[in-house]
N, C-alpha and C positions, 0 to 999 in steps of 0.2 A: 200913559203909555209906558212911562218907563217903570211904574210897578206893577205892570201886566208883563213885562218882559224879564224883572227880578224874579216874579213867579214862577216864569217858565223855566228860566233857568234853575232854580230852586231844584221843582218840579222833575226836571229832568236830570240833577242830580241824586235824588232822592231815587228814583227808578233806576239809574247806574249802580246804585249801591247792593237792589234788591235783586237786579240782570244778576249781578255779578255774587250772587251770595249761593252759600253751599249748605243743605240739610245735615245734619249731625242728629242720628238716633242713638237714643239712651234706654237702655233696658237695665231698669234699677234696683233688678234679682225678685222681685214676688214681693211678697208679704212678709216670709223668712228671711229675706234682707235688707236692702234701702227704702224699700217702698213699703214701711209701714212706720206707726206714729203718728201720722198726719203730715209727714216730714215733706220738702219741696226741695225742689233741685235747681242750681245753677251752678253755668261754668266760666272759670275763667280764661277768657283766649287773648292767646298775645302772638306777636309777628306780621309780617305784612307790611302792608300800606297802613292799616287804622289803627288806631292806638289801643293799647289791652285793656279790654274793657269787662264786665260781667253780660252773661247773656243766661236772663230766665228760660227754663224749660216748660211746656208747654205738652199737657197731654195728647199723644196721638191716636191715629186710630189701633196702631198697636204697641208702640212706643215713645215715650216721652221722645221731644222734637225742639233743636233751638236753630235757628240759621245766622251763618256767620260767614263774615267775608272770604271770597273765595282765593282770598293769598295766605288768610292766617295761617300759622306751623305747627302752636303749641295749643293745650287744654288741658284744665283739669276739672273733672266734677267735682261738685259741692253739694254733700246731703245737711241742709239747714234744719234747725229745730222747727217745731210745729209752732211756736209763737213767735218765732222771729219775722218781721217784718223789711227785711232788707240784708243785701249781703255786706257779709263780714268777716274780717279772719278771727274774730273772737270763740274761742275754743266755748261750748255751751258742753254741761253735764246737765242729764236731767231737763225738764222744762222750764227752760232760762234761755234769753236769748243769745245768739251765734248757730255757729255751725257745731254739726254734729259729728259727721264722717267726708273724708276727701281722698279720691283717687290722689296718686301719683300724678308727674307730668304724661302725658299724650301727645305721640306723635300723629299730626290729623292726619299725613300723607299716609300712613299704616290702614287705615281704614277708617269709614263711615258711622259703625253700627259699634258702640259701646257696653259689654253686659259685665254687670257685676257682679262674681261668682264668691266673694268673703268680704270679710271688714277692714280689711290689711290695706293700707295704700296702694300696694301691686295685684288687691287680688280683684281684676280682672279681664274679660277678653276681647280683642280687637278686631271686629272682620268686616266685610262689606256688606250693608244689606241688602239683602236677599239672598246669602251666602252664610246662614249662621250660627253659630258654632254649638255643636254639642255640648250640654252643659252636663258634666258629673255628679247627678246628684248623691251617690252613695261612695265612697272612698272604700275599698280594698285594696290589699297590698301584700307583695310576696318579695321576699329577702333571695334576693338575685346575687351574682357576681362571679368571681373562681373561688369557689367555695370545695370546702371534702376534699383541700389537695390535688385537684386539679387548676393546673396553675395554667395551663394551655388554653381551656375552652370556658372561657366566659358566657355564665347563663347570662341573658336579659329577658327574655319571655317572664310574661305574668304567668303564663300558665306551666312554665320548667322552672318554678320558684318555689320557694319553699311560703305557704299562705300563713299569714298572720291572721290572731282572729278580734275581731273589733270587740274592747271592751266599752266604749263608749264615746260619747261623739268625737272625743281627743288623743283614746289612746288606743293600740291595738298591739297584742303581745305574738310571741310565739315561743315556743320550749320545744328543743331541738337538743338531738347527740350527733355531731361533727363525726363523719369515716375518715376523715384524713385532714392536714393541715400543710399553710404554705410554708415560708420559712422568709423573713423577711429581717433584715438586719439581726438575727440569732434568734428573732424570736418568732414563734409557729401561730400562725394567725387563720384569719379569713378575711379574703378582701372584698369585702361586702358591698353592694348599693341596694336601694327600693324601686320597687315599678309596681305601677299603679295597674291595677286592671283595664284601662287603659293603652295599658302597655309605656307611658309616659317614666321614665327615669327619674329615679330622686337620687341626686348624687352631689359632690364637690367639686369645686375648682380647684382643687390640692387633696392630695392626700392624708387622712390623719391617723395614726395610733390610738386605740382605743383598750382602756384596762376593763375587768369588774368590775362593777359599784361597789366603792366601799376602798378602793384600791389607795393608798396614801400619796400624794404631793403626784399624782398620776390624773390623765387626761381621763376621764370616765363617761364621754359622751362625746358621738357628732353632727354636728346640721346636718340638714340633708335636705336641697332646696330641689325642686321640682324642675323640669328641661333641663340640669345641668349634669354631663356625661361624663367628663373627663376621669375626675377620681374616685378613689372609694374608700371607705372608712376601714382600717385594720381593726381587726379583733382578737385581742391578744386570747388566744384558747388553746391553750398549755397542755390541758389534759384532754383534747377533742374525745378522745374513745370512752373515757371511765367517766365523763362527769357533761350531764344535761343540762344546758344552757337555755336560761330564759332570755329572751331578747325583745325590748319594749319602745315602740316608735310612738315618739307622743307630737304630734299634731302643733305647729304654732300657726292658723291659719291656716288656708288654704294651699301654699305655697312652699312650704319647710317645715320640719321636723327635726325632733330630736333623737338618736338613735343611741340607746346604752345596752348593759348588758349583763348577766351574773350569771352564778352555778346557780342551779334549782335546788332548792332548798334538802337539806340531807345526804346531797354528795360533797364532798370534801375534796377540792383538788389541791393538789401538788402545786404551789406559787412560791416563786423566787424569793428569796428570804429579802431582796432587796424591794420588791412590791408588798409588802405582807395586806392581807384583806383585814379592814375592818367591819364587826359587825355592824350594817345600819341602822341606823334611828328606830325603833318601831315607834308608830306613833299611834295613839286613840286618841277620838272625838265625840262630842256630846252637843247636843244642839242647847241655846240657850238663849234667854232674849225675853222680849214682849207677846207671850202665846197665849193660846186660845181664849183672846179679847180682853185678858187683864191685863192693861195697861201702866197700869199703879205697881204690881208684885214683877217686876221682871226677874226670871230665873237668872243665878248668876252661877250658879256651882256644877260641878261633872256629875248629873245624875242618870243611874245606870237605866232607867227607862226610855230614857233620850241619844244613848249612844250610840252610836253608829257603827255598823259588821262590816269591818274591812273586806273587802271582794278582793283587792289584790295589790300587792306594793302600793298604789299609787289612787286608787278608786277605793269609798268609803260608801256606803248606804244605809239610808234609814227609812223605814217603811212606819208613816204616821199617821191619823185622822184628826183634824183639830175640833174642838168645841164649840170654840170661838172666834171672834177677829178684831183688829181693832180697826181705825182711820189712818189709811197711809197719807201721804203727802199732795197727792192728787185725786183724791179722795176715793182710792180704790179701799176693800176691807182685805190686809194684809194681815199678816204676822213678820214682826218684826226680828229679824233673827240675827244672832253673829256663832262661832263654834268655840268651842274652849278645848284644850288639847288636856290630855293627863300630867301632864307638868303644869298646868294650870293658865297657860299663856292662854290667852285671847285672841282669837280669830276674827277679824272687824275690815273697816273702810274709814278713808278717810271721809269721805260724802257718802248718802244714802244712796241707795239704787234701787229701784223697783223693780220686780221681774217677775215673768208670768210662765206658767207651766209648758212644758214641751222642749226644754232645751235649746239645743242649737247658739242664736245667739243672746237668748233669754241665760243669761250666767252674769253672777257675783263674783269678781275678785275677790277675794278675803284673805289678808295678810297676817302673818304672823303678828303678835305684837301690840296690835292696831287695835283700840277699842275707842273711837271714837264715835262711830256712826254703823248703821247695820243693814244688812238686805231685806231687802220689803216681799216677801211672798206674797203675790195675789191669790190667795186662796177663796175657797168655800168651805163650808160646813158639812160635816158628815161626810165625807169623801175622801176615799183614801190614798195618800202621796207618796212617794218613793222622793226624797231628796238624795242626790247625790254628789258628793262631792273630791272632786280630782284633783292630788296632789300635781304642780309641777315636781321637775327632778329636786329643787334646790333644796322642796320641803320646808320651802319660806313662803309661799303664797301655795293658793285653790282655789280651782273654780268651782263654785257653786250651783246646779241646777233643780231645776224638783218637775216632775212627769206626776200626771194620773196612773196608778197602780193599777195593775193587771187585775179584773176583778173577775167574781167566778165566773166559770163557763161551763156549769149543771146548775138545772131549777131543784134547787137545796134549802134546805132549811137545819139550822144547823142548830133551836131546839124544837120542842115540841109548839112553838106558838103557830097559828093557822093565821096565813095570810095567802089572801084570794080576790076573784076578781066579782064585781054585781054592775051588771048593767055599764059596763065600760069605764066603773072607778075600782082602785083599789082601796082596798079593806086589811085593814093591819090594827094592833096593837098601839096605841099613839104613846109616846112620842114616835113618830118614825118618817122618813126621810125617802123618796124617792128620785133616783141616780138614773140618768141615760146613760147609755156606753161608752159615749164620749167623756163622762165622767161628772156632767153637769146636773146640778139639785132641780128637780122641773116637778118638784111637792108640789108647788102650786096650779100644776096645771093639770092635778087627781080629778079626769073625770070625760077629760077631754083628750085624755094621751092614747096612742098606737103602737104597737111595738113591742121590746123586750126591753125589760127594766131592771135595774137593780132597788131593792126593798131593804130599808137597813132600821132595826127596830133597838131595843135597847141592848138587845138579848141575842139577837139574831140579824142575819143575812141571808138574803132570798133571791134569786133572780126570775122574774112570772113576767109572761107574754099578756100584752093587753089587746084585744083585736076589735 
């Protein structure tokens, strides 16, 4: 009897626990964010009555789902490696175990429904479910403020802003001539902030002074963090009328940015002999490394085939097709890369990384200096890449990405070799390689494909409809 009665008691704490317990949804951003890798989720809650403990995530019908006591306060997610087997604060690079990426703290009273819009500790957003939040998938941005000398009527509209235009996932520029200017301790500026097409404010909690790039023992750039109103970044622009200013917001996540600024190249302004401009850096790059499958002959020198067409101050690109590939580390077939500058420095990592076409958060650090370890392309064969690679300002680090290249878009032949279609296979020239538009090799399936193709022979490029 009296272990029929420890039961019930048991029993009936055990259901007090689960009475009294509250759902917590996690939306883990897609497959372009948390939710991919194989990776798994849990979080840690503390506060209350129970002691802080980890609580696994659990697939729901639309969102990952943990329930947790209904006094906790605090939480934070936890995106774990794909072979980790238990939580841990052991920081994991690569396919090693620990964790991988961790929100910030979480306030639970703020809301229910967790979604994760970047990689940053802060970057994401709090609402209640079934009440939830528009996610931005695409970042535009217009350079708002008392700009042109009017000092009364501050713009903040996205749409009364002057529009930046996106050079690539991190940076977005604009080249502008100033009607007028403020006057702000002697010196004639613009008191600038960003808003998001959104309409969302990027701005300071202080005000900062802001020179040219290039400007000496001078401030040359300001944060510029998202939701924050109060201040705004001075621009020191001396000559507003005679001379076109480029202005270049580069992206640190989700959530901030960095905001600088110069003359546009060819106009000459007038700067206080006690600021004097200095020219900057120019820098070239050349890709180098373990390529197309020879793994024994790694290129190690700046050769001009491999170099890379600066697109603009800070963004660099290379348009290549490889031959070969070798075995990366998880047994995908990469090409193992790092970049070498015309001073001969080395572009590298301290560990390897792997990374797969499309951007985003498929990016290689690669640091000045560094020649330790190199970024892993997953590539294919016959198919052609755009890698690109983005200076930060300091032009001590870049990130590295590579996209499938824009291919033709006319059924061309670009010599005289005839390739055509029999009976629902194609017919080419061999050796030769057939590309879907998505950019993937599907030679092997000559016979049984549907659609428009890309045909790439030794000689030639073709694009022919299979029906």
């Amino acid at each position: 009897m009296k272990k029929l009665f420890t039961f019930v008691i048991a029993l009936f704490a055990l259901l007090s626990v689960q009475l009294n317990a509250k759902t917590i949804y996690f939306d883990a951003g897609g497959s372009s964010l948390w939710d991919q890798g194989n990776a798994w989720f849990s979080a840690w809650v503390w506060g209350g009555t129970q002691t802080s403990a980890w609580y696994k995530a659990t697939k729901g019908a639309q969102y990952y789902e943990i329930n947790i006591p209904d006094d906790a306060e605090g939480m934070k997610f936890v995106r774990f490696s794909s072979v980790s087997t238990s939580e841990s604060w052991t920081k994991a690079e690569g396919e090693v175990d620990g964790y991988w990426n961790q929100t910030g703290d979480i306030a639970i009273s703020d809301g229910n429904l967790i979604t994760i819009t970047g990689w940053g500790d802060a970057d994401f957003q709090q609402s209640t479910y079934g009440d939830e939040p528009e996610i931005q998938t695409e970042l535009n941005f217009a350079l708002v403020g008392r700009i042109n000398g009017d000092d009364d009527n501050e713009i903040l509209k996205y749409e009364d802003g002057l529009k930046f235009t996106k050079e690539s996932d991190f940076v977005y520029t604009l080249t502008t001539t100033f009607t007028g200017s403020i006057d702000k301790d002697g010196k004639l500026v613009q008191k600038v902030k960003i808003v998001d097409a959104d309409n969302k404010i990027w701005a300071r909690n202080d005000s900062k002074v802001v020179y040219p790039e290039g400007t000496a023992d001078k401030d040359v750039h300001a944060t510029m963090t998202k939701s924050e109103t109060n201040s705004s970044a001075y621009l020191v622009t001396t000559d507003y009328e005679t001379v076109s200013y480029k202005i270049t917001f580069t992206l640190d996540g989700t959530t901030k940015g960095k905001l600088s600024f110069k003359p546009v190249e060819g106009d000459d302004p007038i700067i206080d002999p006690d600021d004097p401009i200095v020219d900057p850096e120019v820098l070239e790059f050349a890709l180098i490394g373990r390529l197309n499958g020879d793994n024994d002959n790694p290129i190690e020198t700046f050769e001009e085939d491999l170099k890379f067409t600066q697109e603009s101050d800070l963004i660099y690109s290379l348009n290549i097709s490889f031959t070969g590939v070798v075995e990366g580390k998880d047994g995908e077939m990469v090409q193992k890369v790092k970049l070498i500058d015309s001073e001969g420095n080395i572009w590298g990592r301290d560990k390897s990384k792997q990374i797969f076409e499309g951007g985003g958060d498929n990016f290689a650090t690669l640091s000045k200096g560094k020649d330790t370890s190199s970024a892993y392309l997953v590539t294919d064969v016959a198919v052609d890449y755009k890698l690109i690679f983005t200076l930060d300002e300091d032009k001590l680090n870049g990130r590295l990405t590579f996209e499938i290249a824009e291919q033709p878009t006319d059924i061309e032949e670009t010599t005289s070799e005839l390739i055509y279609v029999v009976d629902g296979t194609i017919i080419a020239p061999a050796p030769f390689a057939i590309i879907d538009l998505s950019g993937k090799d599907v030679t092997n399936a000559n016979g049984s494909l549907q659609g428009t193709y890309i045909v790439k022979t030794q000689n030639s490029t073709a694009k022919i409809s299979v029906q």
